[in-house]
C-alpha positions as a Markdown table, in Angstrom:
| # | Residue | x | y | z |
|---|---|---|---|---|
| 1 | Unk | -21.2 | 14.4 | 23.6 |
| 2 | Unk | -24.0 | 16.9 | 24.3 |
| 3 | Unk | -22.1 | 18.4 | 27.2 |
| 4 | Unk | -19.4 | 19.0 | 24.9 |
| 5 | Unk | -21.2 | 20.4 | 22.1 |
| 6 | Unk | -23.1 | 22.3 | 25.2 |
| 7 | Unk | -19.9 | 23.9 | 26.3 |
| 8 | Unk | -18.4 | 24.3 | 22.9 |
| 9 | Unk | -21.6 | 26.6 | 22.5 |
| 10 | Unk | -21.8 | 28.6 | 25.1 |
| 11 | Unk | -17.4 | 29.0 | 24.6 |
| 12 | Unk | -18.3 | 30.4 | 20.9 |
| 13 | Unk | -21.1 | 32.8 | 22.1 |
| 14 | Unk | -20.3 | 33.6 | 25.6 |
| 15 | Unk | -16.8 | 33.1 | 26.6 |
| 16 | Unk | -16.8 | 32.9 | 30.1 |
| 17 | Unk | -16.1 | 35.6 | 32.7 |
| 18 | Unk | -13.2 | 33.2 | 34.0 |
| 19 | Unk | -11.0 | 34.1 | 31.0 |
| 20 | Unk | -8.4 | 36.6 | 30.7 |
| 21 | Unk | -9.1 | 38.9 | 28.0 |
| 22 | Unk | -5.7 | 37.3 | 26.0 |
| 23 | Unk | -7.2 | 33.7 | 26.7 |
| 24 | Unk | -10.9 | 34.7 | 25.6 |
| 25 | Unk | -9.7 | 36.2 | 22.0 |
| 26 | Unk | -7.5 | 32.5 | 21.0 |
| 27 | Unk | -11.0 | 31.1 | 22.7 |
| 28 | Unk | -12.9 | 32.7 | 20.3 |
| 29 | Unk | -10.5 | 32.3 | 16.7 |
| 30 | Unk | -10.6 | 28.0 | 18.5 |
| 31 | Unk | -13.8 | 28.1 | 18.2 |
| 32 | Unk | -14.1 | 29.1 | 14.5 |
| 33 | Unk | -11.6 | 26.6 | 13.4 |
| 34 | Unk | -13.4 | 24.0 | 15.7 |
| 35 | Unk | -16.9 | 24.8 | 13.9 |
| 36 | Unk | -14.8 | 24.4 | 10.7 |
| 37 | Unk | -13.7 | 21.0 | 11.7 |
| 38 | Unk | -10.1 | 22.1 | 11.7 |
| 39 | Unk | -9.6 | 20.4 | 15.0 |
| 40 | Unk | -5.1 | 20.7 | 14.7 |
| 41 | Unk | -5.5 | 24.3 | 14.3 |
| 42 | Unk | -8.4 | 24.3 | 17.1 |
| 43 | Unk | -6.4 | 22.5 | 19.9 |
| 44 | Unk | -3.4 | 24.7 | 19.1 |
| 45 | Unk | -5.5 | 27.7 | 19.7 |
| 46 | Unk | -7.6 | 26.4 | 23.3 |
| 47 | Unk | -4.0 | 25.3 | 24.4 |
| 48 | Unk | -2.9 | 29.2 | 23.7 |
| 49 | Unk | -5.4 | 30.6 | 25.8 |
| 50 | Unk | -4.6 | 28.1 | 28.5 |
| 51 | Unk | -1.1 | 29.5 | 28.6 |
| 52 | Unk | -2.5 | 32.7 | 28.7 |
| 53 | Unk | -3.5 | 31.6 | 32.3 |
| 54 | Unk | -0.7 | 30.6 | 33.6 |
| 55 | Unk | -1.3 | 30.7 | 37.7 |
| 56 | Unk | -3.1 | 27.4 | 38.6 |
| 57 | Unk | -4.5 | 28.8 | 41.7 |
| 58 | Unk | -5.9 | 32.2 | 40.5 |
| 59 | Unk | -6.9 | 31.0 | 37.3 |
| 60 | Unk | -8.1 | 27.6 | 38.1 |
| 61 | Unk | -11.6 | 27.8 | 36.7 |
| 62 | Unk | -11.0 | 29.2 | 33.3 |
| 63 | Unk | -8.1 | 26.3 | 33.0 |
| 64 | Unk | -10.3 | 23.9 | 34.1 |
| 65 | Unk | -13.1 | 24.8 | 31.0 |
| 66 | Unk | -10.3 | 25.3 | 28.4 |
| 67 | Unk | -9.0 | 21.7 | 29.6 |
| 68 | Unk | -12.1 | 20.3 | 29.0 |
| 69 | Unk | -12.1 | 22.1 | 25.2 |
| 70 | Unk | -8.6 | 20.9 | 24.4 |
| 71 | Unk | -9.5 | 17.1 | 25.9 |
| 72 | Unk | -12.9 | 17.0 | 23.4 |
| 73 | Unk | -11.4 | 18.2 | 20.3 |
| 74 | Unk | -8.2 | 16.1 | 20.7 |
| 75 | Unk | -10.7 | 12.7 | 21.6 |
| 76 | Unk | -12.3 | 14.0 | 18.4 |
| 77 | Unk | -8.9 | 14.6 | 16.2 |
| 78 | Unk | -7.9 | 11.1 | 17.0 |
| 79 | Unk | -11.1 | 9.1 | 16.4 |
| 80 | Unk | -11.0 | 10.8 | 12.4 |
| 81 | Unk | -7.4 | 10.7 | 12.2 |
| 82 | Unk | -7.4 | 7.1 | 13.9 |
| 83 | Unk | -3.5 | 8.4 | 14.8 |
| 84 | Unk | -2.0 | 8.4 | 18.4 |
| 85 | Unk | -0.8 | 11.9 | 18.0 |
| 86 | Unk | -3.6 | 13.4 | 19.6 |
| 87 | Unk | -3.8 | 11.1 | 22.6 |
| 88 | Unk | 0.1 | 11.8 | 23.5 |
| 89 | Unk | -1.0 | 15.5 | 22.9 |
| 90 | Unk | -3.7 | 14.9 | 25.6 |
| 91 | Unk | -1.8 | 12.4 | 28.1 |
| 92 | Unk | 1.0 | 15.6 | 28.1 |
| 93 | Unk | -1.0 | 18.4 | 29.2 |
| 94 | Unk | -2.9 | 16.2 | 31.3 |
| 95 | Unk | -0.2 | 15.6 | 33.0 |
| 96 | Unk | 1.0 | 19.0 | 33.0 |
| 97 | Unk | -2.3 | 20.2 | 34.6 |
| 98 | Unk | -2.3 | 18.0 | 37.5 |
| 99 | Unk | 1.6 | 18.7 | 38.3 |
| 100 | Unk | 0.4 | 22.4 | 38.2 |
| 101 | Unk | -2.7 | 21.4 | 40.5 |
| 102 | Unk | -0.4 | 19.8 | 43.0 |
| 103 | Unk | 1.9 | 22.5 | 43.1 |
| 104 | Unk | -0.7 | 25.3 | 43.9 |
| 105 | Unk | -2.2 | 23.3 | 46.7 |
| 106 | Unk | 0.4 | 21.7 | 48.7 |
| 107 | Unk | -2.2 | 21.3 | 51.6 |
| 108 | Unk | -4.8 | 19.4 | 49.5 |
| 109 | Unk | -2.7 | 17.2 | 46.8 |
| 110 | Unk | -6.2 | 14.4 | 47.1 |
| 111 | Unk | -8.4 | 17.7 | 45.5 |
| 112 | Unk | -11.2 | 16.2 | 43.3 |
| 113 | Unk | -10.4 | 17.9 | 40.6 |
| 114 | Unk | -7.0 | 16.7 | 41.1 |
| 115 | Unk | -7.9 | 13.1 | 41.3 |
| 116 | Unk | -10.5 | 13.6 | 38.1 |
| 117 | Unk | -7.6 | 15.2 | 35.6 |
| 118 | Unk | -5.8 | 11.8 | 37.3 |
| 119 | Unk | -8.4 | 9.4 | 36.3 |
| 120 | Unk | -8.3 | 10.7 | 32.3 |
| 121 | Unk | -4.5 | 10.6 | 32.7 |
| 122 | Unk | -4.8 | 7.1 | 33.1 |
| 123 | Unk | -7.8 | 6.5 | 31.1 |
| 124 | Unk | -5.4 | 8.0 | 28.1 |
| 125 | Unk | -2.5 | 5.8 | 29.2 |
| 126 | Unk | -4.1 | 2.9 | 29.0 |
| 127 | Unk | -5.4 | 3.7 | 25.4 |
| 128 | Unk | -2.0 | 4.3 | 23.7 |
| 129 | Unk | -0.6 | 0.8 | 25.9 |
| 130 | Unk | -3.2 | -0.8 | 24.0 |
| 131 | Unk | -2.3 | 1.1 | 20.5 |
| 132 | Unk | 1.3 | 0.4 | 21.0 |
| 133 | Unk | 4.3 | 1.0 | 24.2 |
| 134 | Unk | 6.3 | 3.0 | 21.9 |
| 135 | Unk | 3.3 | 5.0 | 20.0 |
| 136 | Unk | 4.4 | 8.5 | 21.9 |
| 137 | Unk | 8.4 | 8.0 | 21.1 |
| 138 | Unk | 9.6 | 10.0 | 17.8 |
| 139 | Unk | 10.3 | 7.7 | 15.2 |
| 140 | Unk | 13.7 | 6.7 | 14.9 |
| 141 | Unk | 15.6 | 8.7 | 11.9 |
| 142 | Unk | 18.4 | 7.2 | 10.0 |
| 143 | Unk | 22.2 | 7.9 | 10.7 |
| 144 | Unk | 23.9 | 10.1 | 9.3 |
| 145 | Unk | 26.4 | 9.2 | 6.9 |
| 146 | Unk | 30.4 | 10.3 | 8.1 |
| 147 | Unk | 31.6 | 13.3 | 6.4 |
| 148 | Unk | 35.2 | 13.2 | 4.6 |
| 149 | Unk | 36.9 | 16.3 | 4.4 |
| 150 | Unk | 38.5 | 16.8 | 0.8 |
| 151 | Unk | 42.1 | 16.5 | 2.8 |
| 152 | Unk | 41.6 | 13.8 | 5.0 |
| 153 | Unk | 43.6 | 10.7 | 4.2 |
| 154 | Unk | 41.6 | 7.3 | 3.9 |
| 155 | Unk | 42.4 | 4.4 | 6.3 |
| 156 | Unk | 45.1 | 1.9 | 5.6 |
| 157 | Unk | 44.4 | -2.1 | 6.3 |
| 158 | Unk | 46.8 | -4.4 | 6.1 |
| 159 | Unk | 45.0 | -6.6 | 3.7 |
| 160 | Unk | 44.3 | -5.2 | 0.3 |
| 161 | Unk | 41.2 | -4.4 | -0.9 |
| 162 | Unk | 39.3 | -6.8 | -2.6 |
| 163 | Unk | 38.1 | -5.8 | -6.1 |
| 164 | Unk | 34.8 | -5.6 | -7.3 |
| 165 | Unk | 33.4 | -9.1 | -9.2 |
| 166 | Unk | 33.8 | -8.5 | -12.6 |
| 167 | Unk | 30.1 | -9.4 | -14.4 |
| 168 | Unk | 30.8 | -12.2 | -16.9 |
| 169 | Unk | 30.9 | -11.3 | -20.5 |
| 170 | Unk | 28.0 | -11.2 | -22.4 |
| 171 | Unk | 27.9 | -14.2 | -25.1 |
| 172 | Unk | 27.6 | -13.5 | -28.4 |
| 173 | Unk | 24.5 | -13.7 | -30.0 |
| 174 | Unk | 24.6 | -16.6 | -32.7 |
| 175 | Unk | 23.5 | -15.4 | -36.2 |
| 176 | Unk | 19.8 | -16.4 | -37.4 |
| 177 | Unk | 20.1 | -19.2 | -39.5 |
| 178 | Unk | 17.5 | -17.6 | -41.8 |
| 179 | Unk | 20.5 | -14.8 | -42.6 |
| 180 | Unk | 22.1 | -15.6 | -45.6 |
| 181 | Unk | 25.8 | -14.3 | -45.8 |
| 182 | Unk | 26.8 | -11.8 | -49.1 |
| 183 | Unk | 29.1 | -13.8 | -50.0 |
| 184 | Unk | 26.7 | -16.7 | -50.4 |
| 185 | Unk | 24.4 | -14.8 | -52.0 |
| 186 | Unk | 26.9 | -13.9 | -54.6 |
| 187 | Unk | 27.9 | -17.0 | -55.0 |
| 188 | Unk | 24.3 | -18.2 | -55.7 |
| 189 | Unk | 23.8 | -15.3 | -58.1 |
| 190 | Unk | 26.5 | -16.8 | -60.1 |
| 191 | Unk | 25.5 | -20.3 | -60.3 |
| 192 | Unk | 22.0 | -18.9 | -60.8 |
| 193 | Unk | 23.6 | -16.5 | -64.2 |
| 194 | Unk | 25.3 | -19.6 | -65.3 |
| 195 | Unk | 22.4 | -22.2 | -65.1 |
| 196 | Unk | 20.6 | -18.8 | -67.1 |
| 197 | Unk | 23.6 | -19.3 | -69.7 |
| 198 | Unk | 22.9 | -23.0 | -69.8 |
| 199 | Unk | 19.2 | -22.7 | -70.4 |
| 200 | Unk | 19.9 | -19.9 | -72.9 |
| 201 | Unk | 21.7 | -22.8 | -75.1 |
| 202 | Unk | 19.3 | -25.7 | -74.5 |
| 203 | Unk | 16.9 | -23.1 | -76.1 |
| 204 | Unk | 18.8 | -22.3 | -78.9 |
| 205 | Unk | 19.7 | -26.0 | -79.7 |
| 206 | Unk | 15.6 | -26.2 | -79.5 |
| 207 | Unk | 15.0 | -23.5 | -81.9 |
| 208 | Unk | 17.6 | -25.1 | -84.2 |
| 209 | Unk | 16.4 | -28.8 | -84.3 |
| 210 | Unk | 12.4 | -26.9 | -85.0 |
| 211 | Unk | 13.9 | -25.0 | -87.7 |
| 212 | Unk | 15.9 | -28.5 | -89.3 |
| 213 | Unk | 13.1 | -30.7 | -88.6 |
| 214 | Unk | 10.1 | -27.9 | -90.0 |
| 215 | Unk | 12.7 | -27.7 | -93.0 |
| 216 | Unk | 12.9 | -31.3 | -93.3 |
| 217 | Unk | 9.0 | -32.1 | -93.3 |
| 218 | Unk | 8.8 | -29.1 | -95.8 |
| 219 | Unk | 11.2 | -30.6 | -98.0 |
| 220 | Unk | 8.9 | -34.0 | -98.3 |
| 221 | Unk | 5.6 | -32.2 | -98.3 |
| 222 | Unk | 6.5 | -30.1 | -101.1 |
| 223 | Unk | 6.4 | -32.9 | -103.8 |
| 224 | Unk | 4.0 | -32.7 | -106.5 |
| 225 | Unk | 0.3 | -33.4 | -106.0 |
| 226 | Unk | 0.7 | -36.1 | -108.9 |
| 227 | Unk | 3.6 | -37.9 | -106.7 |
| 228 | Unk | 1.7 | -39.5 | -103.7 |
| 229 | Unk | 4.2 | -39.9 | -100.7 |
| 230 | Unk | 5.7 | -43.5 | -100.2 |
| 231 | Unk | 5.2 | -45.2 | -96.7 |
| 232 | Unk | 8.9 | -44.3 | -96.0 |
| 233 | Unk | 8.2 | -40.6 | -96.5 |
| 234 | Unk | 4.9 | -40.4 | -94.6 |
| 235 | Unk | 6.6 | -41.8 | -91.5 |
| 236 | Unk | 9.3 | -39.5 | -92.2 |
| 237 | Unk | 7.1 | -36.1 | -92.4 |
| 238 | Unk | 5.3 | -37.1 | -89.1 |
| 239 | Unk | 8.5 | -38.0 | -87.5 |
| 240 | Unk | 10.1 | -34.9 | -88.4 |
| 241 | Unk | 6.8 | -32.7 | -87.7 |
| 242 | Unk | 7.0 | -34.3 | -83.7 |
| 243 | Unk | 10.2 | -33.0 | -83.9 |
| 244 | Unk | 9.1 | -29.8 | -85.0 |
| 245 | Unk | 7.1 | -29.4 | -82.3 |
| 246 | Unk | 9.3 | -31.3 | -79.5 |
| 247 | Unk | 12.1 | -28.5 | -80.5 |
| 248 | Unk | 9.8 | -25.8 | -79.9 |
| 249 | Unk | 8.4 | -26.9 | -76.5 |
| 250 | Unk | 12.1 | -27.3 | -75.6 |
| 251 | Unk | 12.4 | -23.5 | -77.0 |
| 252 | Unk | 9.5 | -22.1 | -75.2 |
| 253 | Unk | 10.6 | -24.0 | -72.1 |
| 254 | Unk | 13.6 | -22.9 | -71.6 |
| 255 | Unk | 13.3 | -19.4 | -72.9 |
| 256 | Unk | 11.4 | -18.4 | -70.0 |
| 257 | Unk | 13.5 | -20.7 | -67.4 |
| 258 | Unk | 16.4 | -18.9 | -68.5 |
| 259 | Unk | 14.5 | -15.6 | -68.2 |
| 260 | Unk | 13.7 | -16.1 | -64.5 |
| 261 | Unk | 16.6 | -17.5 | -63.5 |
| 262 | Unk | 18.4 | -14.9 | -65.1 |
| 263 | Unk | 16.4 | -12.4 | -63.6 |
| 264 | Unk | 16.9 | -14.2 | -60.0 |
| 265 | Unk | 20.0 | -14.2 | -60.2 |
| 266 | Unk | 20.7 | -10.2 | -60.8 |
| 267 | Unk | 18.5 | -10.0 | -57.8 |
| 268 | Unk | 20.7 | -12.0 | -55.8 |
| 269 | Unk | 23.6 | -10.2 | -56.9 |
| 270 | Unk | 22.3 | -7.0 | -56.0 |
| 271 | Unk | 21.7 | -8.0 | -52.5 |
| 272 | Unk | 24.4 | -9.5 | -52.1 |
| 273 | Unk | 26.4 | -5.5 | -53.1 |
| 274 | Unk | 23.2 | -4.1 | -50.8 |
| 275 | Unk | 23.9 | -6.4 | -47.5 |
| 276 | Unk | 21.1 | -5.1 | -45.7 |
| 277 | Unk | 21.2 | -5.8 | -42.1 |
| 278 | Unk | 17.6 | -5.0 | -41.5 |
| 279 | Unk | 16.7 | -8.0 | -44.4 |
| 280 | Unk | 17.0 | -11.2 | -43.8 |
| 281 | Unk | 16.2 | -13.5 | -47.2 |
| 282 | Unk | 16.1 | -17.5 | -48.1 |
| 283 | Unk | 15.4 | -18.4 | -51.1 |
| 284 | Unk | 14.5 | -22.3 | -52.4 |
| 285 | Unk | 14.5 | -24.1 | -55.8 |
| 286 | Unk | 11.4 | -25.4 | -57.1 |
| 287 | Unk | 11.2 | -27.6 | -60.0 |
| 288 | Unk | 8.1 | -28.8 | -61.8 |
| 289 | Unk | 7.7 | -30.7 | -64.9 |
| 290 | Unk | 6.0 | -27.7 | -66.6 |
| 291 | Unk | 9.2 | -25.1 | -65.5 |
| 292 | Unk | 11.6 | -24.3 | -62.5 |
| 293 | Unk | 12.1 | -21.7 | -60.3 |
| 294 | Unk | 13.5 | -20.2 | -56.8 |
| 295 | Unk | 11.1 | -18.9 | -54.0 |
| 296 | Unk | 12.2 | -16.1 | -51.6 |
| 297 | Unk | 11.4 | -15.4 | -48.8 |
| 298 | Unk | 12.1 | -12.3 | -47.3 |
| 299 | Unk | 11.8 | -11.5 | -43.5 |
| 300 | Unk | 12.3 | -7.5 | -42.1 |
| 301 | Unk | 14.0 | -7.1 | -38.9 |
| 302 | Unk | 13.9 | -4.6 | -36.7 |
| 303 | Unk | 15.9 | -1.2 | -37.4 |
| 304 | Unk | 18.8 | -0.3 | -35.4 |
């Protein structure tokens, strides 16, 4: 490594005498991008100014240096990049360089420097073969897809085309059983207005029998103070005031059954007229032996 950085130094700040004028100025801008770590850009540049010099024979020296530059920074490009790019880079203009060698000394083809540019040839080889056989062949691109022409007629076959499978419909989605139809609703808006009708009466029939037994009990209690009440009438006046007071439970009672029920069931009517989709209600009877009512419960789905 410190013969490289050696010659990389004396490259950038004394290009040698052995270089063209045309080879020492892509020499020089190499060796900025180099010192800038652009190594790509850097090879690219060395392998210029090795072109520059294109006579193996005349030239030999300053292609000998400026294969020494491009061989470092590729070793160097492909130890960061970890990619076999820059070793097929290297294994090609090694190979280049030596064919030149041979080629400008026919009567020495054994030259040392021949046999060294040989030796990293093969050192090179041997590092793709162990990388991969096929890590310097392009990668394979996909083919391209037939043209048709606007006028060109499709071909024929003697058996026809078989259709596409046709997707099996979708099944229906079952109503929720928590959705309660309008037309239920209405109909449990109506029995609910008529059990309201019925409780109405019961109430009514409770307010009368208060009123007829308070009437009654009035009528006995109302004798004279000098006229004491006989056992008959005593049982009587408490008979009738239980009465009284069994009437007005029944009153009281009812009055507000049939006020909820009524209530419920204009509510139910007017859901049923509404039909929202969005709702889904269920309602259930309660009874009690202090009253009666209906709970509902009301579930929102999601909007559409």
């Amino acid at each position: 490594m410190s013969a490289v950085l050696t010659l990389a130094l004396i490259l950038a700040f004394e290009p040698p005498k052995s270089l063209s004028p045309a080879a020492a100025e892509h020499n020089t801008v190499a060796m900025q991008h180099y010192d800038a770590g652009e190594f790509g850009p850097a090879v690219d540049e060395f392998y210029a100014a090795y072109q520059a010099m294109p006579d193996a024979r005349r030239d030999r020296e300053g292609r000998v240096l400026l294969l020494g530059s491009m061989r470092a920074t590729l070793l160097t490009l492909h130890k960061q990049t970890g990619e076999p790019a820059p070793l097929c880079r290297l294994q090609k203009i090694l190979k280049e360089h030596v064919d030149a060698l041979t080629a400008a000394y026919p009567e020495d083809p054994e030259m040392l420097e021949a046999r060294n540019v040989r030796a990293r040839h093969e050192e090179v080889t041997q590092q793709l073969a162990d990388i991969s056989p096929t890590a310097c062949e392009p990668p394979l691109l996909p083919a391209p897809a037939p043209a048709i022409s606007a006028d060109s007629t499709p071909p024929t076959s003697a058996e026809p085309a078989t259709p596409p499978p046709l997707s099996p419909p979708k099944a229906a989605t079952p109503p929720s059983p928590d959705t309660i139809p309008p037309r239920q609703l209405k109909i449990a808006g109506g029995v609910t207005l008529g059990l309201s009708g019925v409780l109405l009466g019961v109430m009514t029939y409770g307010i009368i029998a208060e009123a007829s037994a308070r009437a009654s009990a009035l009528e006995i209690d109302d004798k004279p103070p000098d006229c004491p009440l006989t056992p008959t009438e005593h049982t009587d006046l408490q008979n009738f005031q239980s009465d009284a007071r069994a009437g007005r439970r029944i009153a009281i009672g009812t009055g507000i059954a049939a006020g909820v029920t009524a209530a419920l069931g204009g509510t139910l009517l007017g859901l049923a007229r509404r039909s929202a989709r969005a709702k889904r209600w269920s309602a259930t009877p309660w009874w009690s032996p202090t009253g009666a009512g209906i709970t509902l419960h009301v579930r929102l789905g999601a909007a559409r």
